[in-house]
C-alpha positions as CSV (number, residue, x, y, z in Angstrom):
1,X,0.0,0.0,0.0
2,X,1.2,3.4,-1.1
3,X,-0.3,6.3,0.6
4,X,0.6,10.0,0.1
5,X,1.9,12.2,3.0
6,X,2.3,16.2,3.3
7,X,4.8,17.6,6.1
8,X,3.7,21.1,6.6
9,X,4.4,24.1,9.5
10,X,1.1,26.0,10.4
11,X,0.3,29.2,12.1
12,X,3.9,30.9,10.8
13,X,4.7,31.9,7.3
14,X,8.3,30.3,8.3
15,X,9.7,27.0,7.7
16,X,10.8,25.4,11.3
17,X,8.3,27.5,13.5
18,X,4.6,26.8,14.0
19,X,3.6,23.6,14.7
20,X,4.2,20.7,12.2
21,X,1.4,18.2,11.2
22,X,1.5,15.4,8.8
23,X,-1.6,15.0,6.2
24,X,-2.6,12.1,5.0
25,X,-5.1,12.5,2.0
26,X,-7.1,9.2,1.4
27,X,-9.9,7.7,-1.0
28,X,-11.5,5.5,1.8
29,X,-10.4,5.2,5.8
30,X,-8.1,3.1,6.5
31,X,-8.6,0.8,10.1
32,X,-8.1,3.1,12.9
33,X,-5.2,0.8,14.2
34,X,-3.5,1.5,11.2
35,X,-4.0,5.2,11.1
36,X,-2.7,5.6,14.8
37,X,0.2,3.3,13.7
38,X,1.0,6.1,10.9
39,X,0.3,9.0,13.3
40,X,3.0,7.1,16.1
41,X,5.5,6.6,13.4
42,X,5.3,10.2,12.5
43,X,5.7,11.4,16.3
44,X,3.9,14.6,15.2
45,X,1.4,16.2,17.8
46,X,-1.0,15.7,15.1
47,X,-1.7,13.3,11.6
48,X,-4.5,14.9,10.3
49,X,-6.8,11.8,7.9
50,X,-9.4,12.9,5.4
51,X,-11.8,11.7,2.6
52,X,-14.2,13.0,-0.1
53,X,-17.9,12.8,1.5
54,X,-19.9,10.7,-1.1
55,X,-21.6,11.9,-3.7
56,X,-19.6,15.1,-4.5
57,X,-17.5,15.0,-8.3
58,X,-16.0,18.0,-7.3
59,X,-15.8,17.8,-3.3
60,X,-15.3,20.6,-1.0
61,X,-16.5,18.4,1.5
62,X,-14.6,15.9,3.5
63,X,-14.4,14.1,6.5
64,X,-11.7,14.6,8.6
65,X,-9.5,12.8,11.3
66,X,-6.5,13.6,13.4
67,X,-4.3,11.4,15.5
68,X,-1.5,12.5,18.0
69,X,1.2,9.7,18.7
70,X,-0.9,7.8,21.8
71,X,-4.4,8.3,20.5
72,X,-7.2,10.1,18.6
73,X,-8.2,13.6,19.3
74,X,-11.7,15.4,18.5
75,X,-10.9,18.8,17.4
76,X,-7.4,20.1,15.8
77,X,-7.0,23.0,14.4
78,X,-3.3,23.5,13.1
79,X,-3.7,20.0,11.0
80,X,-7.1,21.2,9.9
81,X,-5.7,24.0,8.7
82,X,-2.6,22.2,7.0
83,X,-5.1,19.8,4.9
84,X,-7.2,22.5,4.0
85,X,-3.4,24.2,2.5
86,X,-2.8,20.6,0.7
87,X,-6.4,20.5,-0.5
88,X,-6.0,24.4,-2.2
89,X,-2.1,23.8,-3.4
90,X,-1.8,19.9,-3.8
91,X,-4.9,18.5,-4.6
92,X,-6.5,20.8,-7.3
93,X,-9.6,22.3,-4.9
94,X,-10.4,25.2,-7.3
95,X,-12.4,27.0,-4.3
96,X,-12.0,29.4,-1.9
97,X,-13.5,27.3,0.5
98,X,-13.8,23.8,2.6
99,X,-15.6,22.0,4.7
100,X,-14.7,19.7,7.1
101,X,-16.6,16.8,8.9
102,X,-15.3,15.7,12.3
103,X,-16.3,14.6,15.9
104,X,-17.2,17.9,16.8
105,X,-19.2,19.1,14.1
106,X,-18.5,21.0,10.6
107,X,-15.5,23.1,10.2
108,X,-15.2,25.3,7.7
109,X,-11.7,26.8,6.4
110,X,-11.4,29.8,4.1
111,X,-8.5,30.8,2.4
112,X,-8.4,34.9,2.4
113,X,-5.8,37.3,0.8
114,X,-4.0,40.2,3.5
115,X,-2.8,43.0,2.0
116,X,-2.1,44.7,5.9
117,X,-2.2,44.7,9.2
118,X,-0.2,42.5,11.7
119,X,0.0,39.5,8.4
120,X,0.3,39.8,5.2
121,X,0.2,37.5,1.9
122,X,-2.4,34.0,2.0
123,X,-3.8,33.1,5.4
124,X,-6.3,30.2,5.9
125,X,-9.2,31.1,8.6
126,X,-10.9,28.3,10.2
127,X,-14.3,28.3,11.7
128,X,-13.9,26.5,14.9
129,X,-17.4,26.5,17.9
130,X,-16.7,28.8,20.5
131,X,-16.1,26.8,23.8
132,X,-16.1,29.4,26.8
133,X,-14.8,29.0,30.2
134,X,-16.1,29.4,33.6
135,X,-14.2,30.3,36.5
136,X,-13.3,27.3,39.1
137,X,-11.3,26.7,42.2
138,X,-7.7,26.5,41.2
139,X,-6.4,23.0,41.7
140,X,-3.4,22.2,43.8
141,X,-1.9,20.2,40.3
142,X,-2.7,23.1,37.9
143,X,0.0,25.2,40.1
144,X,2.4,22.4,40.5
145,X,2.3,21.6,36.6
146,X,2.8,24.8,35.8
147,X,5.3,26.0,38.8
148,X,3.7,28.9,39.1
149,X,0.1,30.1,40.2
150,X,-2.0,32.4,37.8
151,X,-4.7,34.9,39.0
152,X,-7.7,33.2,37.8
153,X,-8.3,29.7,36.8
154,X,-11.2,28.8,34.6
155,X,-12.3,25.5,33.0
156,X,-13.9,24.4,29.4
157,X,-12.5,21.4,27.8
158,X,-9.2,22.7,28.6
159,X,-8.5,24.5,32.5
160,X,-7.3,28.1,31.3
161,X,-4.9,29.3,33.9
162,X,-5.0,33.3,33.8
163,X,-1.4,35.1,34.8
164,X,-0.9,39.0,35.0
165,X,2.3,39.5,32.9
166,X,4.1,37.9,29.3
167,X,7.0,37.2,31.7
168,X,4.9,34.8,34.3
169,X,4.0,32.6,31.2
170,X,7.2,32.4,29.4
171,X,9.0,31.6,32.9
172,X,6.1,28.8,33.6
173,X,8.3,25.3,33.9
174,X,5.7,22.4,33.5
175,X,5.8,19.1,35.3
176,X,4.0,16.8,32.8
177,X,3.0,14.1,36.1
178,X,1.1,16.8,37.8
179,X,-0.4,18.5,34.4
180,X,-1.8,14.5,33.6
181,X,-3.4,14.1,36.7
182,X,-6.0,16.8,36.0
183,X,-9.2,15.9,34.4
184,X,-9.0,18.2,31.0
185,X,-7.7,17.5,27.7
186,X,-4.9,20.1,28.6
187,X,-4.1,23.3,30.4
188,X,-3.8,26.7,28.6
189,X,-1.9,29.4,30.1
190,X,-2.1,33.0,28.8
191,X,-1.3,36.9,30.1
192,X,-1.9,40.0,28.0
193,X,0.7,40.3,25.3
194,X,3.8,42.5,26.3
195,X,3.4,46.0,25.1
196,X,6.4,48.2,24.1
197,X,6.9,51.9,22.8
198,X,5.4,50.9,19.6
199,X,2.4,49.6,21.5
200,X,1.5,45.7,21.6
201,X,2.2,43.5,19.0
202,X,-0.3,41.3,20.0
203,X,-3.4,41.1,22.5
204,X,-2.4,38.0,24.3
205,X,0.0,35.2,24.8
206,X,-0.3,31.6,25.8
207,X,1.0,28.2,26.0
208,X,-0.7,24.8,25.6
209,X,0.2,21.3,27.8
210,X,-1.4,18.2,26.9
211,X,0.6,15.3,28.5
212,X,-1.7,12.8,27.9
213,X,-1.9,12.9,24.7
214,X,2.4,12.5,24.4
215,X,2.7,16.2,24.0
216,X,4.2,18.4,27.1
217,X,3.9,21.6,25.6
218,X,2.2,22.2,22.2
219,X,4.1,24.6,19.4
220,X,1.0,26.3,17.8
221,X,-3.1,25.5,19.3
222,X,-5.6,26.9,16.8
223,X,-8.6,25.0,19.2
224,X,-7.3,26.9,22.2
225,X,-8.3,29.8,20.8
226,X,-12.2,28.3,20.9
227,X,-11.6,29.5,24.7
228,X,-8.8,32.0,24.4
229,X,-10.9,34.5,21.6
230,X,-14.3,34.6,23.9
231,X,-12.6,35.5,27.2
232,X,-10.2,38.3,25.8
233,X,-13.0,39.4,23.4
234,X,-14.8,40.2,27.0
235,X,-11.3,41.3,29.1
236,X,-10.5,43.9,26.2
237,X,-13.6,44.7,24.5
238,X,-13.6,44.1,21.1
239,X,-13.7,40.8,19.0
240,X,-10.9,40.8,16.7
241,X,-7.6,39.8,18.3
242,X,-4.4,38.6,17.4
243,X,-2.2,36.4,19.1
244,X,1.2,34.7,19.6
245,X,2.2,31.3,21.2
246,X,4.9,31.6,23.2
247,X,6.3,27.9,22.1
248,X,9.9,27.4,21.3
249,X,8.8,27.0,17.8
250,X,6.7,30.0,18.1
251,X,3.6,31.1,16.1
252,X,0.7,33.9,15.1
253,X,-2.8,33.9,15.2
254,X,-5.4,36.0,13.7
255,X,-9.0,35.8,15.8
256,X,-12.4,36.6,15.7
257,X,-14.9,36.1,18.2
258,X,-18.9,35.4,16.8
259,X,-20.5,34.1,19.6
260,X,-21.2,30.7,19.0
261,X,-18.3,30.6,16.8
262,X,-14.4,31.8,16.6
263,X,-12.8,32.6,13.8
264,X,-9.0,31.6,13.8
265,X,-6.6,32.3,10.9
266,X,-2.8,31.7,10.1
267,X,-1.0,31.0,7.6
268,X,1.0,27.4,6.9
269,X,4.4,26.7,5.1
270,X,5.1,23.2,3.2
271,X,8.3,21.2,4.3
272,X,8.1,17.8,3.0
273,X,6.1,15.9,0.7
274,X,6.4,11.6,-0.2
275,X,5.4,8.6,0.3
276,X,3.8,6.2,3.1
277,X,4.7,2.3,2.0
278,X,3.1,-0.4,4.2
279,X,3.5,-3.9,3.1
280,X,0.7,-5.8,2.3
């Protein structure tokens, strides 16, 4: 069996920053077993899987998948946003537009030309359901997996741990044993974005930790913004926001906040492109 694979860096417009996902177009699905085998082998924090939906000659519909390297996830956005860049570049889709079909719904991805502001050039926007947070006790764990304890803890899907300062999040040291032991797919950290005499390059920062699903600390989170856009969209008052991960790696986000709905754009960079052969 030969399968085609894309190796492609989202949320940056620079080859080795963002966060790398593997894409895996396919005709049919493969067995799940064998998909996670792929996503292991890649060691990415996600191998993103997707097919035409039937009946379409022309599809801009698919169903969609992602795996990270112990298990299958139910909402990704920087390998949703790197098949929707294989699908307009790779694969032909003539479109402006693409819809994909997962566990959590329909997710649309646009591609949109920036001719200013804080990006420029191509950027892909996905349309991702707004997941809110509500404030919570802070747990004892959330402060020892961080090493550090923020001013306000909230919880959605993922706790969000609020700090005062850039600094405080880029000096957090995480303890992966604690961070696993909480009951959330993972633990975002975030602060207002640094300002300087030019005035702030971005609205806020964060980090992402998801231990349990073989990822410490995650380069670039488009889903974290789900909970990150509706809670600054409140703290600062207005519903376009921009954003940098504060990852080794790095990366940039563009958001909107619609209610029910966050709009989350970047822009991805190809790296590799080949073959998958699995004997038969």
């Amino acid at each position: 069996m030969r399968l085609p694979i894309h190796k492609l860096d989202a949320f940056t417009g620079t080859v080795f920053a963002g966060n790398p996902a593997a894409v895996c177009p396919l005709e049919r699905w493969l067995d799940p077993g064998l998909m996670q085998k792929i996503a292991t082998e890649n060691n990415l924090a996600e191998t993103a899987f997707f097919v035409p939906r039937p009946g379409k000659g022309t599809p801009t519909a698919f169903d969609i998948r992602w795996f990270s390297p112990v298990a299958e996830v139910d909402l990704c956005g920087h390998a949703t946003l790197a098949s929707a860049w294989v699908l307009f570049h790779r694969r032909g889709l003539a479109s402006d537009g693409v819809t994909f079909e997962s566990q959590s719904g329909s997710l649309a991805v646009t591609r949109k030309r920036v001719s200013g502001g804080r990006v420029a050039g191509e950027m892909l926007e996905l349309d991702f359901p707004s997941s809110p947070a509500e404030p919570c006790e802070t747990p004892a764990d959330l402060v020892l997996g961080l090493g550090g304890k923020p001013r306000e803890a909230l919880r959605a899907r993922d706790y969000l741990a609020v700090f005062e300062t850039e600094d405080e999040v880029r000096a957090l040291l995480p303890k992966a044993e604690a961070l696993d032991r909480l009951e959330a797919r993972g633990v975002i950290a975030t602060a207002p974005a640094a300002r300087s005499s030019g005035g702030a390059a971005h609205d806020y920062v964060l980090r992402f930790f998801v231990p349990h699903l073989g990822v410490l600390e995650d380069p670039a989170t488009g889903s974290a913004h789900c909970t990150l856009a509706p809670y600054w969209a409140k703290q600062l008052g207005r519903t376009r926001l921009g954003a940098r991960q504060l990852s080794a790696r790095g990366a940039e986000f563009e958001c909107e906040h619609r209610g029910e709905r966050v709009g989350i754009a970047g822009r991805v960079v190809p790296f590799l492109e080949g073959t998958i052969e699995i004997p038969g």
